[in-house]
N, C-alpha and C positions, 0 to 999 in steps of 0.2 A: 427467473422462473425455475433452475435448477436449485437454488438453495431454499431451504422449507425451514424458515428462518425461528419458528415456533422451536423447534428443537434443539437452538442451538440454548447451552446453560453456563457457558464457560466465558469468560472477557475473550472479545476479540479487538486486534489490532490489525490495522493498515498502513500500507504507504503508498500512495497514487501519485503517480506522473503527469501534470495535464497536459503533457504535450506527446501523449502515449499514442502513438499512430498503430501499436497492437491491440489495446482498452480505450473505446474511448469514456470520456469523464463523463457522457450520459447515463452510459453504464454502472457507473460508481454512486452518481446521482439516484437511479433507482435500487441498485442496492445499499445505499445507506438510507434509505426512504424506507425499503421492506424491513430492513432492521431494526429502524427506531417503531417501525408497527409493530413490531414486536416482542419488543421492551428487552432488544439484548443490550447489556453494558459493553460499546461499543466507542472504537476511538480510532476515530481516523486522519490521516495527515497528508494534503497532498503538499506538491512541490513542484516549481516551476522548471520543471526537468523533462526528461525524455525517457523511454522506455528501458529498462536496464541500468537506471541511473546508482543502482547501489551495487552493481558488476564492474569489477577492477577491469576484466576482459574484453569489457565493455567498449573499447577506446582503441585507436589508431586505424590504419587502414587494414587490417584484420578481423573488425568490427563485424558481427551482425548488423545490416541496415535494420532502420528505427531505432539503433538502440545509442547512448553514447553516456559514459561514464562521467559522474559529475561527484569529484569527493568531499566537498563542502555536504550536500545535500547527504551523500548516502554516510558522511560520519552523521548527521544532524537525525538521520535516521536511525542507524544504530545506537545512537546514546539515548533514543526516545524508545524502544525496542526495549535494550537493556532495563531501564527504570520500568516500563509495565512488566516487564517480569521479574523485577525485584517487586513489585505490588503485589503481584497478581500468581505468583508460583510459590508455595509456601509446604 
């Protein structure tokens, strides 16, 4: 309901956690539902991780609860990050 998805004109990207005990993936579900009504050029990716998963500081017993560092996933993030901005930033 906060985002007014008519306005957006720019590509947008994501990364979703489904194991995100701070978003959950309903939430995600209905915003990539408002989006595609909207005909933004959108690209989203979840992963079977947890909330914080692309935060190095993420991990040990110093950790924010819900959240836990996973560097497979958040390199697989980043190298999909980098490529839409080598498309999409010109």
């Amino acid at each position: 309901e906060y985002v007014d998805a008519s306005k957006i004109t720019a590509p947008v990207m994501a990364h979703w956690a489904e194991q995100d005990g701070a978003f959950a993936i309903a939430g995600v579900d209905a915003l990539e539902a408002k989006l595609a009504e909207s005909g933004v050029r959108y690209t989203g990716h979840r992963y079977l991780a947890q909330h914080g998963f692309a935060n190095e500081t993420a991990q040990g017993p110093g950790r924010i609860a819900m959240t836990q560092y996973d560097a497979a996933w958040a390199e697989m993030a980043y190298d999909r990050s980098m490529a839409f901005f080598g498309a999409n930033l010109r």
